[in-house]
N, C-alpha and C positions, 0 to 999 in steps of 0.2 A: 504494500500500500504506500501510498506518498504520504509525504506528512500532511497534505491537507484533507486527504480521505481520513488518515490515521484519526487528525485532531477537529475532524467535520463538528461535530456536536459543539466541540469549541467556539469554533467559527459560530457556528450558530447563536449562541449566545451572545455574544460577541455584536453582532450585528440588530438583534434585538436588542440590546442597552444604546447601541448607536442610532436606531431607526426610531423608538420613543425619545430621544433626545434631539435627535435633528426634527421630527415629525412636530414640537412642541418648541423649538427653537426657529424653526423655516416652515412655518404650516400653507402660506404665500404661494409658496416651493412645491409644495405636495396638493395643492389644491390645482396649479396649472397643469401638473403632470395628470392628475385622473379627468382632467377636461379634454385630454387627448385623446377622442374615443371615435371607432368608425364600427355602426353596425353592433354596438355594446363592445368592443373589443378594444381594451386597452392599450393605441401603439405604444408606449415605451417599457409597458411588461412583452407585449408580445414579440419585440426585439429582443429583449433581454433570455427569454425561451428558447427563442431560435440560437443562439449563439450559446447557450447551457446546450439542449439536445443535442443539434446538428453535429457536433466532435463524436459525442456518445454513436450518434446513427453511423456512421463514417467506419467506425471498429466492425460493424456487421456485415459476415458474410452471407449474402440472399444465397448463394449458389449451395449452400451445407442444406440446404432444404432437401438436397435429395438425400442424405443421411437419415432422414425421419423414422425408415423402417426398422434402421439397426438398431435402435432401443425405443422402440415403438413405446413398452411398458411404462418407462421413464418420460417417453411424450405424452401417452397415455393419460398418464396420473397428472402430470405440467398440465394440459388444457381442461381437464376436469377438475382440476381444484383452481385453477385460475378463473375458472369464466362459471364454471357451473357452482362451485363453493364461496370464495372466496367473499365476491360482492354481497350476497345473502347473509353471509356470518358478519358481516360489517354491517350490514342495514340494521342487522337483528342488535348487533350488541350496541348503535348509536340511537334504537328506539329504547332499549334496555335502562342503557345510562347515562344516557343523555336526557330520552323523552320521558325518564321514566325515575329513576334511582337522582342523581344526579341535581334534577329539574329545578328544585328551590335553593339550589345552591348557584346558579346559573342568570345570567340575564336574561326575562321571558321572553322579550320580542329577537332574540338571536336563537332561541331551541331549534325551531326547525331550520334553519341556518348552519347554526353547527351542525344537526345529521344529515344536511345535503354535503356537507364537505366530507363529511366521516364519511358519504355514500360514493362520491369521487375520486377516493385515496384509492377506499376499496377495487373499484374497478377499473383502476392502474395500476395492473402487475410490473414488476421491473422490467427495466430494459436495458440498464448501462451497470449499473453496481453490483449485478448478480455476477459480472465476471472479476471481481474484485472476490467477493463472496466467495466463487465457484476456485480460486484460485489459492485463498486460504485456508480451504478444507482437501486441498487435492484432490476437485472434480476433474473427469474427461473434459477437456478442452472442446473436443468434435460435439459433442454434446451438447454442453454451455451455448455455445454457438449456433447449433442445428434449433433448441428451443429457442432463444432469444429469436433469432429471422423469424420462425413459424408465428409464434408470440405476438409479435410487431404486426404481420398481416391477420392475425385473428383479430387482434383491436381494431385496427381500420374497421374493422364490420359491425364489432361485438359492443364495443365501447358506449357508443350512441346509444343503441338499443337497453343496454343493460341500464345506464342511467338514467333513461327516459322510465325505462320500467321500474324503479326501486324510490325515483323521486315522486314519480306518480304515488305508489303504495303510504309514500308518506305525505299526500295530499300537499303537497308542493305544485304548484305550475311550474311546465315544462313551455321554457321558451324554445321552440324549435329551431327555429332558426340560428338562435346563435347557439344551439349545441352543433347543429350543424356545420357551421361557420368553426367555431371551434375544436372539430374533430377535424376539416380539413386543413387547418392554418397549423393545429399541433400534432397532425399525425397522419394523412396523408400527404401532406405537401415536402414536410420534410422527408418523410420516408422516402419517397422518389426521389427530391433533390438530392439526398444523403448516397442512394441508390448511384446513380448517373455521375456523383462526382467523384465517388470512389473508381468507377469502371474508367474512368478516365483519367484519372491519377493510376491505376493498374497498368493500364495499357500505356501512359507514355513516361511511367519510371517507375513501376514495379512496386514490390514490395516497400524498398530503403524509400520511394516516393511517400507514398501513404505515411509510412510511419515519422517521416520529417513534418508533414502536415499537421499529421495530428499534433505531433511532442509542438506544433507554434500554435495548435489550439485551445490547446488545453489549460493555459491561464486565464485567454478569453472566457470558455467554458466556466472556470472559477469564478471569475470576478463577474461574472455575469449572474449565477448564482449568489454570491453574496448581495450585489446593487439587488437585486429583486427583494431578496429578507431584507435590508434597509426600505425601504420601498412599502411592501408592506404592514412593517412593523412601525412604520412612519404615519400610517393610516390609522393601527390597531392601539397606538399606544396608552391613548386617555381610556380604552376599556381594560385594558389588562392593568393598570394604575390603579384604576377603582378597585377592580376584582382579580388579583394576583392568584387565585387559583383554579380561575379560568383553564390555563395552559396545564397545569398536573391534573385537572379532571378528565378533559381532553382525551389527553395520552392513557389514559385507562383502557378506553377500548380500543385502541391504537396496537397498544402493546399486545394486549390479551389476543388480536386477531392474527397478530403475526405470531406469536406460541402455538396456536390452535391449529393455522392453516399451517406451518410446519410440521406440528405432531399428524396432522392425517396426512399430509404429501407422502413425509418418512417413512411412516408407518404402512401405507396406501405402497409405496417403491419396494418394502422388504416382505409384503405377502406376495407380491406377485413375483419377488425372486431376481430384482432387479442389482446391479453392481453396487457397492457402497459407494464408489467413484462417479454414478449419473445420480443416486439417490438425495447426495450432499448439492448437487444444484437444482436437481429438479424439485426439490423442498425449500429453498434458499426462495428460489423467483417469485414464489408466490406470497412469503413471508415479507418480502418487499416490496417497495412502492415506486412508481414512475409520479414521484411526485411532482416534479418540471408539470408535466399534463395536468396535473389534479389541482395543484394552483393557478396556472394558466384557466383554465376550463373556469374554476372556482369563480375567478376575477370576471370570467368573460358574463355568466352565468348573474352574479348578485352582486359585481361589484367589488374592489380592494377595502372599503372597508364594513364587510361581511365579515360571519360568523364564521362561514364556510371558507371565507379565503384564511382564518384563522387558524379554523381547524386541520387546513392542509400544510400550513406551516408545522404545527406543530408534529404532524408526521416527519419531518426532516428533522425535526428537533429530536428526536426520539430513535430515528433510524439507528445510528453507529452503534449508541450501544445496544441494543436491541438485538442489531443482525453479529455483530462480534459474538453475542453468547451464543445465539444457533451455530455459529461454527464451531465454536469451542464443543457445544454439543454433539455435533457431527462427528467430531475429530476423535472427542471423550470414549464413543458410545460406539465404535467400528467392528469392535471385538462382538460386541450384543448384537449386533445389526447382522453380521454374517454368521453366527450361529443361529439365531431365528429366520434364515433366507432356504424356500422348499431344496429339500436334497439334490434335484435334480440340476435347480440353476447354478447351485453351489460345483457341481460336478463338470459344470460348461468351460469352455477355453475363457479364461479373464482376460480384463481389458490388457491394454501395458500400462504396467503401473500398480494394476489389481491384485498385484499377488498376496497371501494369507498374510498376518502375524503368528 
């Protein structure tokens, strides 16, 4: 990891003590920037997105798609717990404790606000950090790679739909349009552009091309992340000042959905007899968040200062440590993982790399 994946969480805070400070010292400042709007969509967040994702997209190879068959089990369990579990155990645990437990501890006219963003994180599985993930528990590589591409075009489709259907459940109005609008501005537009400029950094300097581009994007990438938490915590700050534990109630079902949907991925990978090596990321991807999208969309949807663009922050607040103990999990539990896996797959050629302890 680099030091700023290492110390993300840090960052993060970091950038919250800065964005309530500048947000209360320049409010002028933050009042011109959310007038910048086309269509409800934020231009200088939705700048700030594109140059976060677009590096992340860039690492993907579309072509590992035809991989899918070779651990079918491990893609298997990835798109079933990504699209059919995932969003529903986050609907349920942000009506839970939010709508529900929660509620008189919370500011009333933000409740259903925070569960549309809790419902948003949900239905953005990862797409860039799971190879960070997948790298610190020694997953297959071919793997990591093969789900992430597939992943990426199941959302183009899945994404929309799932949120229109979970916002609806919570008697929310769905503005169509600009989910619309915001599923192509954050995920199919860049997926093609990311597409296109890679095959052509390929073809005219190879691999050492690609990889010089990214290693010049990837502070972009950073500092485009941090401006956007300044940005919106610049917006959120007079609420979280009144009510300071806003942000740790939050993270309650934040946390609990990434524990859950790892324990059934893991668990879901070692009945049907899958590698410990695809098991450690195909449980990883869905314990994480493509949050770039979930606050993007959030902003686009109710607004920077919303409950819901809150509650997607505070998913990145929360992420590092979070996903660091599922690997430590992963890493722990190898020995248990491969003696509970049926006889037969146990007796199959392993991956490289897979051999016993």
């Amino acid at each position: 990891m680099s030091i700023f994946e290492r110390w993300l969480t840090l960052w993060v805070a970091l950038c919250i003590v800065a964005g309530i400070a500048l947000g209360r010292l320049a409010p002028g400042l933050f009042e011109t920037l959310a007038a910048a709007e086309i269509a409800n969509v934020n231009l200088p967040v939705g700048v700030l997105v594109w140059a976060m994702i677009l590096p992340m997209l860039l690492k993907i190879d579309y072509g590992a798609l035809g991989e899918v068959t070779k651990q079918w089990r491990g893609i298997g369990v990835t798109l079933a717990v990504n699209w059919g579990f995932k969003p529903f155990l986050m609907a349920l645990l942000g009506w839970f404790f939010i709508g529900w437990l929660f509620r008189p501890l919370l500011p009333q006219d933000q409740i259903e606000s925070y569960i549309a963003g809790l419902i948003l994180l949900g239905a953005a599985p990862c797409t860039a950090m799971v190879f960070v993930w997948s790298h610190l528990c020694s997953g297959e590589p071919r793997f990591t790679i093969t789900q992430v591409a597939l992943n990426d075009v199941v959302m183009v489709f899945a994404f929309a739909p799932i949120v229109a259907l979970l916002l609806g459940l919570s008697a929310i109005v769905v503005p169509w349009e600009t989910l619309l609008i915001s599923v192509g501005l954050y995920i199919v537009i860049p997926v093609v552009a990311a597409y296109l400029l890679r095959r052509r950094l390929l073809a005219s300097g190879g691999e050492a091309r690609l990889a010089g581009v990214l290693a010049r994007l990837g502070p972009v990438s950073i500092a485009a992340l941090l401006a956007t938490l300044v940005l919106l915590f610049g917006y959120q700050g007079e609420q979280i000042l009144a009510q300071p534990m806003v942000i740790a109630l939050l993270a309650v079902p934040i946390a609990i959905q990434g524990y859950v949907t790892f324990a059934v991925a893991y668990g879901l990978n070692r009945r049907l007899g899958e590698s410990h090596r695809v098991a450690g990321p195909s449980a990883l991807i869905g314990a994480s968040n493509f949050f770039e999208l979930a606050v993007a969309t959030a902003i686009s949807l109710f607004g920077l200062q919303s409950g819901a663009a809150l509650a997607t922050v505070v998913g990145v607040l929360i992420e590092v440590p979070v996903m660091l103990s599922l690997v430590a999990i992963v890493k722990r539990t190898r020995g248990w993982y491969e003696r509970g896996r049926p006889a037969l797959a146990q007796s199959a050629t392993p991956l490289p790399g897979d051999e016993r302890r």
